[in-house]
Phi, psi and omega in degrees: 000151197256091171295326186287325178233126168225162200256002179217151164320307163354276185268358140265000154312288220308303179308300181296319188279337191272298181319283175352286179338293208276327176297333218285321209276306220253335174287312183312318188287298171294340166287323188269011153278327179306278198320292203280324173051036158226105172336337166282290192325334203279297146353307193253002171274324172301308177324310181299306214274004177297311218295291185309289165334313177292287167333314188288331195290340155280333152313283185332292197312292177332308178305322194259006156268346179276341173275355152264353159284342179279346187268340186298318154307323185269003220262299171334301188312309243262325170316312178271351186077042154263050196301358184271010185240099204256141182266163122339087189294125163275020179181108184306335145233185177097188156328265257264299168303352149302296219292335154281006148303295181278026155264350175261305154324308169322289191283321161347286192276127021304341186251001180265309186311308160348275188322301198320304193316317188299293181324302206287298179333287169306005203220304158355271165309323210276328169265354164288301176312340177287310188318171157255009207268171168268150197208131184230147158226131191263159176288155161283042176212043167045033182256169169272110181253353205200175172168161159255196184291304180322353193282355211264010181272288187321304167249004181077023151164187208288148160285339167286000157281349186244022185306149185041042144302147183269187164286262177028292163329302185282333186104354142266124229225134174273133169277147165305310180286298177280332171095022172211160201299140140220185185254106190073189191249291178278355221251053187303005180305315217249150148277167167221135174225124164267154156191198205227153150201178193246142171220094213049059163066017187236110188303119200250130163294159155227096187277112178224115182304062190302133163280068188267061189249287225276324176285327150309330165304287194320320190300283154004266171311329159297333172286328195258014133308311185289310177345301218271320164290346185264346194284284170310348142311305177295291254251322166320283162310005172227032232202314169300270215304343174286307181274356189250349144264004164243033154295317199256022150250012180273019177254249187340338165327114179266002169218171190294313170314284170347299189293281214304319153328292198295330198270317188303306198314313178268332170311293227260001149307287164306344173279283169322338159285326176271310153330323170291320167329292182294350168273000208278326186294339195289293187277023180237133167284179195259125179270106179274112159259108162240153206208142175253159196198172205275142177274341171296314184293339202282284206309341187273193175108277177292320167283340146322341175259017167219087207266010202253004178234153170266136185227095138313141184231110161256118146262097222256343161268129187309300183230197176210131200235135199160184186281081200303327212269308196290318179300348195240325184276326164331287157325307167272337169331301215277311190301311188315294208290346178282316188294309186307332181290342199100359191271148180266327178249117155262148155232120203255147178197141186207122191214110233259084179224133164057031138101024157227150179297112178228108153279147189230111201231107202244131198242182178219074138255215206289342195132146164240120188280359185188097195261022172271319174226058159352294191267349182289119170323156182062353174244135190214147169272013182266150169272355157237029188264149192248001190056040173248335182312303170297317175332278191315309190312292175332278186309323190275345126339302169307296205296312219254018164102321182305186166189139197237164248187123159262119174203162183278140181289139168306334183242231204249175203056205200202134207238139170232145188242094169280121153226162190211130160011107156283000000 
């Protein structure tokens, strides 16, 4: 046995209080033989003082290990992420009340740092729930433990039906070579960005959807913005002097032909200044005020300015939040084209589901003959149509976060659908 060394606290307690012990046995004992110069006597004075000796070294040893066991609870606590479980200090100075001092400063800043992480954490979800784009976060066992409401573009319905769905499940898969997610197989809509965070010692995916349909829409319209401004510049600058000269050869004109030549040039001069106007609004953005307001009043409001059709209402919602002046030019944008179409009947419907605003404008005219390029600016199926009206609906629909939709009725018209952010 290695008296010189020991490899636990334990067991050099053991050792040293056992020598103690053993010096404790053998001093008593010859001192009460000296005194007494009797062998029972000598004996039963060893005896007393093994007794006595042993007692004391388990109280020493108890003492002095009980203040590491008491740190050893709290050590445990602090291991599960308990910082409220503070021992009892067994000695008001010295080492061993440091040392529990600073174990207590410990949890102390581990639960304060805690709180921060809970906040930051907690502020996380709260701006996840905000976005409008879909955003999922999976467990480290690829399950779905969150989503916000936007998600609900992804499957078409709440995301708490599917918590602790896997990816798999859901239709989503990491490629081998780049290492990054998509969605579904045909479904070429979504961008998908990853990234990580720790949430209770467990690393959470984070999935944020990108819409690039939608950021092409967006592309789309700048160009035909850009288009549409350098087209109204030119065409404004070649449009003056053409009309201002010929005002001033119809004073001068000298036969009924001549004037009347010279009265077309400037009619359709004045025409054509005002078609470059109305594309000209095409390319200035739109200043969006939305504001909530009663939705019954906005629709009786709007059928009052058609009292020769008939127009019907469900409303199944209370208000509507939105630009109210630009959403009511929209309406008649959308009303004009059903009447010019031929319909006679309208039915307007507006209903608040799974947290967008949803219209509904449903008419019985002729129809729509060609739905491809419905929104594209300069195209129109009219012989006096100029094609800005859906353009404008789109864009100002588009500006408040919606998006609105044309299709033909099983039957005779056409229902266009608007939705928008609730």
């Amino acid at each position: 046995m290695d008296w010189a060394r020991a490899d636990s606290l334990e067991r050099y307690l053991t050792l040293r209080l056992g020598i103690l012990c053993l010096v404790m046995t053998i001093t008593m004992s010859a001192t009460v033989y000296l005194f007494f110069d009797s062998v029972s006597a000598a004996s039963f004075a060893g005896l007393t003082a093994v007794l006595i000796s042993l007692v004391l070294i388990a109280q020493i040893k108890n003492t002095v290990l009980s203040g590491f066991k008491r740190a050893t609870i709290q050590l445990d606590a602090i291991g599960e992420d308990n910082y409220s479980q503070l021992v009892k200090v067994q000695f008001g100075q010295g080492m061993v009340n440091q040392f529990h001092s600073q174990l207590k400063a410990l949890s102390i800043q581990l639960q304060t740092q805690k709180s921060r992480y809970d906040q930051h954490v907690f502020l996380v979800y709260q701006l996840i729930s905000q976005l409008g784009i879909p955003v999922l976060v999976f467990n480290n066992k690829q399950q779905l433990s969150y989503a916000n409401d936007a998600s609900f573009q992804l499957f078409n319905q709440p995301w708490q039906s599917l918590k602790f769905s896997t990816t798999k499940a859901l239709g989503l898969s990491r490629e081998t070579k780049d290492n990054d997610w998509q969605f579904g197989h045909a479904d070429k809509r979504w961008k998908i960005r990853s990234s990580q965070f720790i949430e209770n010692g467990e690393t959470q995916e984070l999935l944020i959807f990108i819409d690039i349909q939608a950021e092409l829409k967006q592309q789309q319209m700048q160009a035909w913005q850009q288009i549409v401004k350098v087209m109204s510049h030119e065409i404004r600058n070649s449009l003056a002097p053409v009309s201002s000269l010929a005002q001033s050869l119809s004073t001068t004109a000298t036969s009924e032909r001549q004037q009347t030549a010279l009265e077309m040039i400037i009619e359709r001069c004045q025409h054509l200044q005002h078609f470059v106007e109305n594309y000209a609004s095409l390319s200035k953005g739109v200043q969006i005020k939305p504001s909530t307001f009663d939705a019954r009043h906005f629709f009786a409001t709007l059928i009052d300015l058609y009292p020769a059709i008939q127009i019907t209402l469900d409303c199944q919602a209370a208000q509507i939040t939105a630009d109210q002046t630009l959403l009511q030019q929209v309406f008649i944008n959308l009303i004009k084209n059903a009447i010019e179409a031929g319909a006679d009947k309208i039915q307007l419907e507006y209903r608040y589901v799974n947290q967008q605003q949803q219209f509904d404008i449903r008419d019985n005219g002729s129809g729509i003959l060609n739905t491809d390029n419905l929104f594209v600016p300069l195209y129109t199926t009219k012989a006096s149509g100029q094609g800005i009206g859906l353009s404008f609906c789109k864009n100002i629909v588009e500006q408040q976060g919606g998006k609105i939709e044309l299709s033909n009725n099983s039957g005779p018209g056409v229902t266009a659908s608007l939705s928008l952010p609730g």
